[in-house]
N, C-alpha and C positions, 0 to 999 in steps of 0.2 A: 334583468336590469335592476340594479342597488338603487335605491331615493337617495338622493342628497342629502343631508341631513344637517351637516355644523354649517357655519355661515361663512366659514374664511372657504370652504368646499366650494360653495357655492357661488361664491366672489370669484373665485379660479375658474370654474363651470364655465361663466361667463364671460370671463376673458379669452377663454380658449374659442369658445363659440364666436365672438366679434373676431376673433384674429382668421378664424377656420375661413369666417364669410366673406373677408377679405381677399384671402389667397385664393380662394377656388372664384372666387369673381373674374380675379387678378385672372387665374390657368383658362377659364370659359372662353375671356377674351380673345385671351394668346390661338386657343385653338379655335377659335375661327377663321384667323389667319388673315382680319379684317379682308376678307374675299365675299361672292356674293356664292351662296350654294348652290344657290338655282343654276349656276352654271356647270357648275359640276354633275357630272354624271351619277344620275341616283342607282341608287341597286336596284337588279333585276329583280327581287320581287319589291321595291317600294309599293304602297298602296296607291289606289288611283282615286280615291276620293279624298283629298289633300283638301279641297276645297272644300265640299261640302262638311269637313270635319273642323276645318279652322280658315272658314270664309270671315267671321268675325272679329278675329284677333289680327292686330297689325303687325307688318315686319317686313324689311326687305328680300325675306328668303323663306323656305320653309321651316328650318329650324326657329328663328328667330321668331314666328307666329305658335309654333310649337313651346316655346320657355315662355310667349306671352298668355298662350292659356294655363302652364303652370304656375305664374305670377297671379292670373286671376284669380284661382285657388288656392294661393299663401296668402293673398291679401285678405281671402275672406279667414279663410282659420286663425289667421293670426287675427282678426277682428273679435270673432266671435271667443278665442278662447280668453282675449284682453276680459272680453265683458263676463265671461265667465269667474276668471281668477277674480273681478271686482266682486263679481256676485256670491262666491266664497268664503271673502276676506270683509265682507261688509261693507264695500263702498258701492259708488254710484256707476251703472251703468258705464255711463258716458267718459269717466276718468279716464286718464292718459294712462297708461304704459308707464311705470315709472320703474327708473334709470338701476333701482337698487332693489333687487329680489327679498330683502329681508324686511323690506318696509311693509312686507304681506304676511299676515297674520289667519289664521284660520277666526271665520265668525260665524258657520253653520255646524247644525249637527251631521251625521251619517244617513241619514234618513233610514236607516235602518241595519247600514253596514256595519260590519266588527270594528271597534275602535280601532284595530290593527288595516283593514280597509280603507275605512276612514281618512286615518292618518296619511297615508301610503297613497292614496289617492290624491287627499291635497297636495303634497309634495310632487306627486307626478304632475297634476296639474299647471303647481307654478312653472317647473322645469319646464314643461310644453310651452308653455306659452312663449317663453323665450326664447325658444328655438324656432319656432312656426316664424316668431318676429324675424332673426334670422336668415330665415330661409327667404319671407320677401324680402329682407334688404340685399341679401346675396343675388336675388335674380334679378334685381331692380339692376344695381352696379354694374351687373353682368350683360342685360341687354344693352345699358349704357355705353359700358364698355364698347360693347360691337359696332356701336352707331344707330342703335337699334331706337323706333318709336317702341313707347311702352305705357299699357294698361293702365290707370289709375281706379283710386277708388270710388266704388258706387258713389254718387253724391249724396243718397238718402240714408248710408249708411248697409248693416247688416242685425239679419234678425233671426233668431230661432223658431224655428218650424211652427212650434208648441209654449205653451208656459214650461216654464224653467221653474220648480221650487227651490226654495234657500235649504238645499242640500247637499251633500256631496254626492248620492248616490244619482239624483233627478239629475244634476250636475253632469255626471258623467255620463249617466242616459243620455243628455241630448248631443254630448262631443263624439260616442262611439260611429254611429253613422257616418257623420261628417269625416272620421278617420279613414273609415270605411272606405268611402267615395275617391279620398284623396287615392289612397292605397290602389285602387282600380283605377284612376286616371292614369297615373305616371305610368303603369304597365300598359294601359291602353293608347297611351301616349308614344310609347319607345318606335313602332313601328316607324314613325313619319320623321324620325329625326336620323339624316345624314352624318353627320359628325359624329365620328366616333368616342373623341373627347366629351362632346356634350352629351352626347346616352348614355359616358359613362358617371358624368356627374350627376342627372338626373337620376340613374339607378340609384345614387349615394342615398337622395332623399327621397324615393319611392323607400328603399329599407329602413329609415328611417321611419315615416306616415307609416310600416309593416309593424314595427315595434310600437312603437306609441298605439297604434289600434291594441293590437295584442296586448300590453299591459293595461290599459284602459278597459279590456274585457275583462282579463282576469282580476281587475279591483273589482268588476261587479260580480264576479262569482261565475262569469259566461264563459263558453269556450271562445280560446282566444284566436283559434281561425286555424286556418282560413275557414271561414264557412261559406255558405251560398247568400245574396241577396236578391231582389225579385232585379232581374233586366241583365244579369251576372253572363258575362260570356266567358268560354271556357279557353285556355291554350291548350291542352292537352286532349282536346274531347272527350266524352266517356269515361268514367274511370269508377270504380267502385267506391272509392273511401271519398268524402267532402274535404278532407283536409290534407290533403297529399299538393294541389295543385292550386297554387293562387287563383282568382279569377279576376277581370277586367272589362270595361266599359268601353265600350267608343267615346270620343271627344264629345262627338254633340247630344250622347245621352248624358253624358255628365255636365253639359250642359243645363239638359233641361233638368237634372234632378237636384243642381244647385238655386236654381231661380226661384225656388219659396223663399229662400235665404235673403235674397236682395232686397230693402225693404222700400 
């Protein structure tokens, strides 16, 4: 993946990105076929713990409680990576999301990265954020679309695990997890969802959250995956190599291992 780099790029980046989130909002809808799923005949291996997996999240159907725990999870990264890009660029925490990507300026050092990391990193960073942004306004739309209730944000807001130093590398230490997690939801996610149109756009941004971790590793100098994490379940069981075979979470463990986050 190339950084963005000149500013008229990345003016177009973004337009392409608001248009992209439109139309697949636009196609989600269409392929639900404003019907209810639960009536439809699930596949014969559907899982049976539907419930206990996304008892929490609202919707008329299963899928539609399904895109609302993936809304949970854009709403938070795209929170946390807002506060990140501010805490890069030198502004405040709490600042909005603003309209025009070039109004963001590098204001830390490397904390120990190559200037060429460094640099490459903040760059990846801005781009992320806009997209993660993105991604919740596409699923927002998209449950809207459906007729669906949807998710909002924590009222107390979101918060990083740990201290966060004013650098890019501490910076990006604390985003890789978080990519992480997402990256093992959406795959641990795919099983519970009927619609074939919607598993196929959820795949779009499960590979999506698959890159963005992967380059977010490889700006810190780590291997960029897949690797193992502690709670990591496998599709392919057993296998020799760590990095041949994605790995994935159940819903309600990524549940519980987003809930430091919530403040």
């Amino acid at each position: 993946m190339q950084p963005v780099t000149d500013p008229a790029s990345r003016r177009s980046f973004l337009r392409i990105v608001s248009a992209a989130g439109i139309g697949l909002a636009a196609v989600s809808a269409m392929a639900d076929d404003g019907g209810d799923a639960t009536n439809s005949k699930p596949p014969t291996n559907f899982p049976k713990d539907l419930d206990a997996q996304f008892g929490k999240f609202p919707g008329k159907n299963s899928d539609q409680r399904v895109l609302n725990f993936a809304l949970t999870l854009e709403i938070l990264e795209a929170d946390l990576y807002r506060q990140a890009l501010n805490l890069a660029s030198g502004r405040k925490l709490t600042d909005a999301l603003k309209s025009d990507p070039d109004s963001y300026t590098r204001k830390v050092g490397g904390g120990g990265l190559s200037n060429g990391a460094r640099d490459a990193g903040y760059l990846y960073l801005k781009q992320f954020t806009y997209i993660e942004a993105a991604h919740r306004d596409f699923l927002t739309a998209a449950l809207k679309g459906m007729g669906s209730p949807t998710v909002s944000r924590n009222p107390g807001g979101y918060k990083f695990a740990g201290k966060v130093d004013d650098n890019i590398k501490d910076i990006l230490t604390a985003l890789l997890p978080l990519e992480e997690t997402g990256v093992r939801a959406y795959l641990g996610a795919l099983p519970y969802i009927k619609n074939g149109g919607i598993a196929q756009v959820a795949g779009t941004i499960y590979s999506t959250e698959a890159r963005h971790s992967a380059v977010v590793a490889y700006a810190l100098g780590k291997d960029p995956g897949p690797v193992p994490m502690k709670g990591d379940q496998k599709v392919v069981g057993t296998y020799p190599s760590p990095n041949t075979f994605e790995y994935f979470l159940k819903p309600s463990a990524v549940v519980k291992a987003i809930k430091p986050l919530f403040a």
